[in-house]
C-alpha distance (Angstrom), angle and dihedral (degrees) to the residues before:
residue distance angle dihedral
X1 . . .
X2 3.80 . .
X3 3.64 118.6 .
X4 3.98 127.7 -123.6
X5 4.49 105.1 -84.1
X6 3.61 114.8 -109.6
X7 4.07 124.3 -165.6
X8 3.77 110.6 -98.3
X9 3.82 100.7 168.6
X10 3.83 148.8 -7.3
X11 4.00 115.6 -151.3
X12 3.76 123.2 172.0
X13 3.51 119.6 -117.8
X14 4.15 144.9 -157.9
X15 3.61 93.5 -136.0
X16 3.51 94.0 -163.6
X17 3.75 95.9 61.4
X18 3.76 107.8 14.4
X19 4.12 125.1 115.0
X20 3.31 145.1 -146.0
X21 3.97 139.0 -163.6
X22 3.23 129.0 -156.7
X23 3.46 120.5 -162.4
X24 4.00 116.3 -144.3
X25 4.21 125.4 -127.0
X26 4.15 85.3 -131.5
X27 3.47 152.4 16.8
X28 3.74 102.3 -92.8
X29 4.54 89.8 36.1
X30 4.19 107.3 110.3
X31 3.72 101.4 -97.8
X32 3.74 117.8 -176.5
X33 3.90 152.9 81.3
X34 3.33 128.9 -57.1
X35 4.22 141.3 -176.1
X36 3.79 107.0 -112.2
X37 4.26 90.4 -116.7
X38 3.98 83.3 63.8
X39 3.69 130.2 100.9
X40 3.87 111.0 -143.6
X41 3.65 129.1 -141.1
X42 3.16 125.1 -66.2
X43 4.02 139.9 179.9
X44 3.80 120.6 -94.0
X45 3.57 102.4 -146.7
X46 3.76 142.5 -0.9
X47 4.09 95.4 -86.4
X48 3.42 93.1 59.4
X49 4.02 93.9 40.7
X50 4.14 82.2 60.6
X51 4.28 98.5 39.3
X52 3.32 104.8 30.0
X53 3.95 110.9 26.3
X54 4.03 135.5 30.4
X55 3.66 108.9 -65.2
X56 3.74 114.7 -136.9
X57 3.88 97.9 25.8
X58 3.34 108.7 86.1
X59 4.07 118.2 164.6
X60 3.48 143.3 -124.7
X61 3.77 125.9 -117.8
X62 3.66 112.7 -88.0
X63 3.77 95.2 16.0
X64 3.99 122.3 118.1
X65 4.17 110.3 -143.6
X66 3.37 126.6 -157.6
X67 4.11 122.5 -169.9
X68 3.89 96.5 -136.9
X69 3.24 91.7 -38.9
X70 3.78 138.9 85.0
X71 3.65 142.6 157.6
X72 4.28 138.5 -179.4
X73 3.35 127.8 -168.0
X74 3.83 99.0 -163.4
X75 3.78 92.9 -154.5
X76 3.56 96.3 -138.0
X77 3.76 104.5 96.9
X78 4.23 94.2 -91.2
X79 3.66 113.6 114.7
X80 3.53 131.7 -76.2
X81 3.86 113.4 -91.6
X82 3.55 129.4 -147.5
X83 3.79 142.7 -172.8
X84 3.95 134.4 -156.4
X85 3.60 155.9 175.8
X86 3.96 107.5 -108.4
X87 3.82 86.4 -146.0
X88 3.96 114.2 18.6
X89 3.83 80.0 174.4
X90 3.64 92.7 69.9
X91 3.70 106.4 20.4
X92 3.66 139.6 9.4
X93 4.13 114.0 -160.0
X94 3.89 114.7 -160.3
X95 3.71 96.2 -117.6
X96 4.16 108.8 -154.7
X97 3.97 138.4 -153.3
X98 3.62 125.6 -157.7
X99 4.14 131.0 160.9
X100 3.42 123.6 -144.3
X101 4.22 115.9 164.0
X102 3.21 103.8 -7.7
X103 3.79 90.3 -45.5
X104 4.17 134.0 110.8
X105 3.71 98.4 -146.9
X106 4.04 106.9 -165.2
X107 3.64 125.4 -155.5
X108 4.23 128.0 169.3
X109 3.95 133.4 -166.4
X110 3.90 96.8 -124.1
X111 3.95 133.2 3.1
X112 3.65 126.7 -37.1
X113 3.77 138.1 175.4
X114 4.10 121.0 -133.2
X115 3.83 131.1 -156.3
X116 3.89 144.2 170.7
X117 3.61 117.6 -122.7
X118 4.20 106.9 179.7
X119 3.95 94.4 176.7
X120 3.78 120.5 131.3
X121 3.97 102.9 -111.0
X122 3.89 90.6 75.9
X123 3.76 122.3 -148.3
X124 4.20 97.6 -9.8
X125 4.03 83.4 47.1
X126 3.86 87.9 53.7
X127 3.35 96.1 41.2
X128 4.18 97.5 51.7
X129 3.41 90.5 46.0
X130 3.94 84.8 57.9
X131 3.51 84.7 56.0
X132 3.76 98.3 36.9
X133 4.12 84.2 57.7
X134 4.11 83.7 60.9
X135 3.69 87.5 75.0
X136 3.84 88.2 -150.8
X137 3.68 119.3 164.2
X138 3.63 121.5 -88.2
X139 4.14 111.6 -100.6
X140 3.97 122.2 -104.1
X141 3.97 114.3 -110.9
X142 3.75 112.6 -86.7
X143 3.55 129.8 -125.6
X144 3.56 128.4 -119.5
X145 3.76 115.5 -108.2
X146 3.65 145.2 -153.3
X147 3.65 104.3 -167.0
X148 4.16 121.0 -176.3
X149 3.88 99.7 -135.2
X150 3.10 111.4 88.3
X151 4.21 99.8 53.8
X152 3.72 96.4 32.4
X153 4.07 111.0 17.8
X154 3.78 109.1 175.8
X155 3.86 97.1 -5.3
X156 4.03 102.7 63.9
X157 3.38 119.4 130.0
X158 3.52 144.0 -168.0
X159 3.77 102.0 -93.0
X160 3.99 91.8 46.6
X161 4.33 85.8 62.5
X162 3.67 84.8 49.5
X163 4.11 96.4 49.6
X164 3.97 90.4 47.4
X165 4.01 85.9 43.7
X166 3.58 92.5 58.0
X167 4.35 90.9 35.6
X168 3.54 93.7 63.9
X169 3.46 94.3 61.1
X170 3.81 93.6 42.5
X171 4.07 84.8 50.2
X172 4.08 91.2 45.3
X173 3.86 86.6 -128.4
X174 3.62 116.5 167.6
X175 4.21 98.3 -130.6
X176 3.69 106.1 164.2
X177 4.70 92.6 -179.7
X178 3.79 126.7 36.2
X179 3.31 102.8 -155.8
X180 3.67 126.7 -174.0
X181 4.04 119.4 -157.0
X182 3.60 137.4 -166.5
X183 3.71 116.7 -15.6
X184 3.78 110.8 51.8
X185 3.40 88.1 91.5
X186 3.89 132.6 83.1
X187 4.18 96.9 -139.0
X188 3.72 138.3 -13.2
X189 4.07 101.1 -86.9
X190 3.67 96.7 23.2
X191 3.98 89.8 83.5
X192 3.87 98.4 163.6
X193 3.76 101.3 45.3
X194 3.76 113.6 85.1
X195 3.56 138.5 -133.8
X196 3.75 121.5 -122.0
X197 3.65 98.2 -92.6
X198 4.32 98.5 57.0
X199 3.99 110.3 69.7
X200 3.83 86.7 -176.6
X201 3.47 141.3 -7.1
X202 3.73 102.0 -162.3
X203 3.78 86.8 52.8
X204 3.67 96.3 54.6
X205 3.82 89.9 42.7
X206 3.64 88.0 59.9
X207 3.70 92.2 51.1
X208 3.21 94.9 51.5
X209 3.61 98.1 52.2
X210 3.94 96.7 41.0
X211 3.41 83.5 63.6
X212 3.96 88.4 67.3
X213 4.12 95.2 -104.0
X214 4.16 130.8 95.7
X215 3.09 128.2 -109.7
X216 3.50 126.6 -130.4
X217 4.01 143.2 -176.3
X218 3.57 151.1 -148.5
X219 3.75 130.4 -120.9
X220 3.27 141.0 164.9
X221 3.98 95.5 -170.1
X222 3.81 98.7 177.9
X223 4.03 100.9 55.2
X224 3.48 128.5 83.8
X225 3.62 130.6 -164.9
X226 4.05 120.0 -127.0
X227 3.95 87.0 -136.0
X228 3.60 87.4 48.7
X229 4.12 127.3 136.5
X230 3.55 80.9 -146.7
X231 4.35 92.9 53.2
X232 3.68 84.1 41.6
X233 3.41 109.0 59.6
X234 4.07 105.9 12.6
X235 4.47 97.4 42.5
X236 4.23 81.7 149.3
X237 3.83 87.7 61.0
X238 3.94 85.5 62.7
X239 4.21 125.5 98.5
X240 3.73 106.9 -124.3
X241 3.61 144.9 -170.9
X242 3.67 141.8 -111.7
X243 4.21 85.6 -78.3
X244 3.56 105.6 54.0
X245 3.92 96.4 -108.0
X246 4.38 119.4 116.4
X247 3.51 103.5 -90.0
X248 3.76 125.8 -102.3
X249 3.51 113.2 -118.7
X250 3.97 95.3 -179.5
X251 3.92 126.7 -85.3
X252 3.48 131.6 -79.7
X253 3.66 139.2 143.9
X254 4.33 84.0 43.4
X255 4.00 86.9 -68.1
X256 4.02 137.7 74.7
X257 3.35 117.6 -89.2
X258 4.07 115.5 -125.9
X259 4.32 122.1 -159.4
X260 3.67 122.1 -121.3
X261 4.11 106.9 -134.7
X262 3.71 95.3 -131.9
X263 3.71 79.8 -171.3
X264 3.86 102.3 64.7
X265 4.23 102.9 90.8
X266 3.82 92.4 -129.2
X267 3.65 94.1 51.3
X268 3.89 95.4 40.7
X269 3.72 89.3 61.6
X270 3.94 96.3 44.8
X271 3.70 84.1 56.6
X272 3.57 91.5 54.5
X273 3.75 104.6 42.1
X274 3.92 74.8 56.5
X275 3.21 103.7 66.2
X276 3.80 95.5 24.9
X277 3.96 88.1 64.6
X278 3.85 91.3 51.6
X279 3.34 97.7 51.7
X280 3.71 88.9 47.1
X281 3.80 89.1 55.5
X282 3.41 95.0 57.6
X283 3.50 106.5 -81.3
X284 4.06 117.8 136.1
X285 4.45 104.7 162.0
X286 3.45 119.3 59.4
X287 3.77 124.3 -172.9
X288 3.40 110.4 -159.5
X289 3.67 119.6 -163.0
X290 3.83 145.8 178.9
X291 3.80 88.3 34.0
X292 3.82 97.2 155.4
X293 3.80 86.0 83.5
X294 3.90 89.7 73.5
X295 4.05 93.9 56.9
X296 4.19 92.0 47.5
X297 3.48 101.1 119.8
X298 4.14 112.0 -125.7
X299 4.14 130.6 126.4
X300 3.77 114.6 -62.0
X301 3.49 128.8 -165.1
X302 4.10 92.3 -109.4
X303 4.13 98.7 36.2
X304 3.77 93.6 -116.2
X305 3.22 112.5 147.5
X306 3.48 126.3 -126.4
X307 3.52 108.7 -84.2
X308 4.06 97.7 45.9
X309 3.76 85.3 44.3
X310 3.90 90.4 52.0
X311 3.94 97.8 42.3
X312 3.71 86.6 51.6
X313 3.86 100.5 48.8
X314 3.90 90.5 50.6
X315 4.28 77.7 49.1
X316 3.80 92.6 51.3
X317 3.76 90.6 50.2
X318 3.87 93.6 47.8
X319 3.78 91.9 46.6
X320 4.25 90.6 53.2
X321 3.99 90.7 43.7
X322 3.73 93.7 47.1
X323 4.16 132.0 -130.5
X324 3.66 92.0 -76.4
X325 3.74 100.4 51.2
X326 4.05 115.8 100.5
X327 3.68 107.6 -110.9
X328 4.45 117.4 -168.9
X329 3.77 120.7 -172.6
X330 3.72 118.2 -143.2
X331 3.76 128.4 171.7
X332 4.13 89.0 11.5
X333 3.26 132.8 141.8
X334 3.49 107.4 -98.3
X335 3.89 115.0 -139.6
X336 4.11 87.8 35.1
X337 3.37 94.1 58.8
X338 3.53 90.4 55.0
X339 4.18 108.4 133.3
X340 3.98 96.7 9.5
X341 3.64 109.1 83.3
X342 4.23 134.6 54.7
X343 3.75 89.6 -138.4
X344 3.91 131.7 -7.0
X345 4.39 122.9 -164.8
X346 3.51 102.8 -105.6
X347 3.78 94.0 -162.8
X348 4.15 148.9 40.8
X349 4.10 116.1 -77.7
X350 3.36 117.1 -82.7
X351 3.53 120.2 -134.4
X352 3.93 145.7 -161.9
X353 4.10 79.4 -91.1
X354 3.35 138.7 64.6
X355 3.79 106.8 -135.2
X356 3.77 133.6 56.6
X357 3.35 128.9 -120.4
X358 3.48 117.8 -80.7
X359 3.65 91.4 -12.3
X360 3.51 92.9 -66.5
X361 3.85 123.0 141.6
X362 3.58 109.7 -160.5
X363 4.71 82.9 59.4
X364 3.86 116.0 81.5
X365 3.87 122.5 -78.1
X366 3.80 124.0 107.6
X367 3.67 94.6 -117.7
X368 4.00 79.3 68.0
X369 3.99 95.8 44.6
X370 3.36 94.4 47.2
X371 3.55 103.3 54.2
X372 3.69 91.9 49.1
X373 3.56 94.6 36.4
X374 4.29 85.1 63.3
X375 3.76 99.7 42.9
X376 3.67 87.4 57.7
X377 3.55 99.8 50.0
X378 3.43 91.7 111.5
X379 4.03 88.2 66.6
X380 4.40 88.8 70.1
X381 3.88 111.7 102.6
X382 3.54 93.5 -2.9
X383 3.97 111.4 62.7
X384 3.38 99.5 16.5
X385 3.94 132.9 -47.9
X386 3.43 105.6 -69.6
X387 3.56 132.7 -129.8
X388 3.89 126.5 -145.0
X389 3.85 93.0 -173.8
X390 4.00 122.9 -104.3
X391 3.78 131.8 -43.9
X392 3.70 111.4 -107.2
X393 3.98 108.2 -159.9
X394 3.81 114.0 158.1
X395 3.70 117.4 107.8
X396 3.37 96.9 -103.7
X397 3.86 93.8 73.1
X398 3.80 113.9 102.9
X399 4.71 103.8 -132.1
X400 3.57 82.8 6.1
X401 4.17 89.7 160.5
X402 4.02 92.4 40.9
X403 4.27 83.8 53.3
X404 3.26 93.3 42.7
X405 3.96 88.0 47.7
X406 3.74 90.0 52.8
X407 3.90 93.1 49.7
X408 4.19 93.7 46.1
X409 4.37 78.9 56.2
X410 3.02 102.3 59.6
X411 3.43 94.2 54.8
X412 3.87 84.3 -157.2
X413 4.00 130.9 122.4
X414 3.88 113.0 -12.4
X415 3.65 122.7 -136.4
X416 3.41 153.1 143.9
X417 3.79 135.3 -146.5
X418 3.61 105.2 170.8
X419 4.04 117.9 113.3
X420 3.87 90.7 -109.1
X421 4.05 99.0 -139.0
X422 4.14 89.2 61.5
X423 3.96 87.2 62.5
X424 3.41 117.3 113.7
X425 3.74 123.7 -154.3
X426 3.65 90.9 -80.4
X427 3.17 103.0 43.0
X428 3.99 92.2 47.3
X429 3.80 86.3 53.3
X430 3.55 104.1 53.4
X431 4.12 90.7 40.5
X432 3.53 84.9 52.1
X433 4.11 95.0 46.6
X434 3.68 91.2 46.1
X435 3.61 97.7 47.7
X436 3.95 83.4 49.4
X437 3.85 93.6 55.8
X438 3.68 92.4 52.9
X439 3.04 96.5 -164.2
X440 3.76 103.1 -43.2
X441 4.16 106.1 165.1
């Protein structure tokens, strides 16, 4: 539960030109700058509030919120100021911004550090040398990717891996993972049972890779399906609340969404016999996604709270994969993850379309990814490699050159999501040139 606010600074402002950032609890939460006249985004409704924002910290009008993270430009030539947790491992304070005469008076629900940064490059420059201070160490390369999302969501099936597989060769495209998303599976939970459409994953693994690629896979290792094997006969290896009942962790796929306590014994070593028998059948890049779930607060089986018990699920899985396996965040919170992943999405979906729903920029639309996608910038080389979601080229993509403009950019993760026989010529060519940079800025 949040604590009571406490003043941690007053800084004068030009209101007319001043800026501030806030920085986001997760991937897909708005994160960026804003002039002090603007009102930032917000969540729509209570499902999103749960999935796509920080639960339990809701804010007032005319209040700026950062998750741990917090930065002002004043606007009147002083340097940029900036405001942390001293150990987003361990806690995360909601750090807030409001401006009263001429002033941005700052206040935060637990402990936070301040500094001065009075370099040229503004609010990201402040903000990477924040990160730059972390001393982590510098990301691997990524791969390129073809991942199945984006063309066939939910309803992919074994034969449409196998068409792309044999399409990027026909298209000379320089794919380095295969990875297959959401939908081989038969429920959230039940990881290793497949749906109808797989016959085998360690087969198609093996195809993959004896046609000189990797293959990867999707997870989304804290979520747990209501209609479940795994709800149905293992309820104690659920996170609950105050009453006794599996917590809700919002609602997606048109059911709830239940938490996997990655701190109950039985359930820690499901978890890792999962991922220990996919990379055993081949598989060596894991996206996984929805991770928000495992930092909900709730009872677990050891008392840990949230964050411990999150940072040491996301440990567990690294542990079964092994150090050389390929490991993407998506749907994390941010400044926990920081030092477990290779490269974490640092933005909303994108989507065929441009606009989120209802206006709301943590939902799928590029307008969404890309304005989270640039405030976090700062995040590339330094956190992690970051990941601006997939290229979308085939002509049925509404801005498909301004998204793919926006992806080339960042010069983060490359891939593609496109079912690679609709491409036309242009859309062939810039997949291809993309996947060719790798990466490069």
């Amino acid at each position: 539960m949040s604590q009571a606010f406490t003043p941690v600074a007053s800084v004068p402002v030009d209101p007319s030109t001043a800026r501030v950032h806030e920085e986001g609890w997760q991937s897909w939460s708005p994160s960026g700058s804003y002039a002090l006249d603007t009102t930032p985004y917000r969540p729509t409704n209570d499902n999103w509030a749960t999935v796509c924002y920080r639960p339990g910290r809701s804010v007032p009008p005319g209040t700026f919120q950062g998750e741990g993270l917090l930065a002002l430009d004043p606007g009147d030539g002083s340097p940029v100021r900036l405001w942390a947790a001293p150990d987003p491992a361990g806690a995360v304070p909601s750090i807030r911004l409001t401006v009263r005469d001429g002033r941005a008076e700052i206040s935060a629900d637990g402990p936070v550090t301040g500094s001065s940064h009075p370099g040229p490059d503004g609010i990201q420059g402040a903000l990477a040398a924040w990160a730059d201070a972390l001393a982590l160490p510098a990301p691997r390369p990524a791969p390129t990717v073809w991942c199945s999302w984006y063309e066939y969501f939910t309803a992919v099936t074994e034969d449409d891996i196998h068409e792309n597989l044999r399409a990027m060769d026909t298209l000379d495209l320089p794919v380095d993972v295969v990875q297959i998303d959401d939908g081989y599976q038969s429920a959230l939970g039940d990881w290793l049972t497949l749906s109808g459409r797989f016959r085998s994953r360690a087969a198609l693994a093996d195809a993959i890779r004896g046609r000189g690629r990797r293959a990867g896979i999707w997870t989304a290792p804290f979520l747990v399906a209501p209609h479940s094997e795994l709800a149905a006969r293992h309820p104690e290896w659920l996170v609950h609340d105050a009453d006794g009942a599996p917590l809700h962790a919002g609602h997606n796929w048109n059911h709830d969404l239940y938490v996997l306590d990655t701190t109950h014994p039985e359930a820690r070593a499901y978890l890792s016999e999962v991922f220990t028998t996919l990379r055993a059948e081949g598989y060596d890049y894991f996206k996984t996604d929805f991770l928000y779930a495992g930092a909900l607060d709730g009872a677990r089986h050891s008392g840990a709270d949230a964050l411990s018990a999150y940072r040491d699920g996301i440990a567990l899985i690294r542990e079964a994969i092994g150090p050389d396996a390929y490991l993407l965040g998506c749907g994390a919170p941010v400044l926990p993850s920081i030092g477990l992943f290779d490269a974490m999405r640092v933005s909303a979906d994108t989507a065929p379309h441009r606009r989120p729903e209802a206006g709301d920029y943590s939902q799928p639309g590029q307008d969404a990814a890309e304005f989270t996608g640039e405030g976090r910038q700062w995040q590339h080389r330094r956190l992690w490699t970051n990941d601006p979601d997939c290229l979308l080229a085939r002509p049925a993509v509404e801005t498909r050159e301004r998204w793919a403009a926006h992806v080339e950019a960042t010069g983060g993760l490359m891939a593609s999501s496109d079912r690679l026989l609709s491409l036309d010529e242009w859309g062939a060519a810039t997949t291809r040139r993309l996947l060719s940079s790798g990466g490069a800025a």
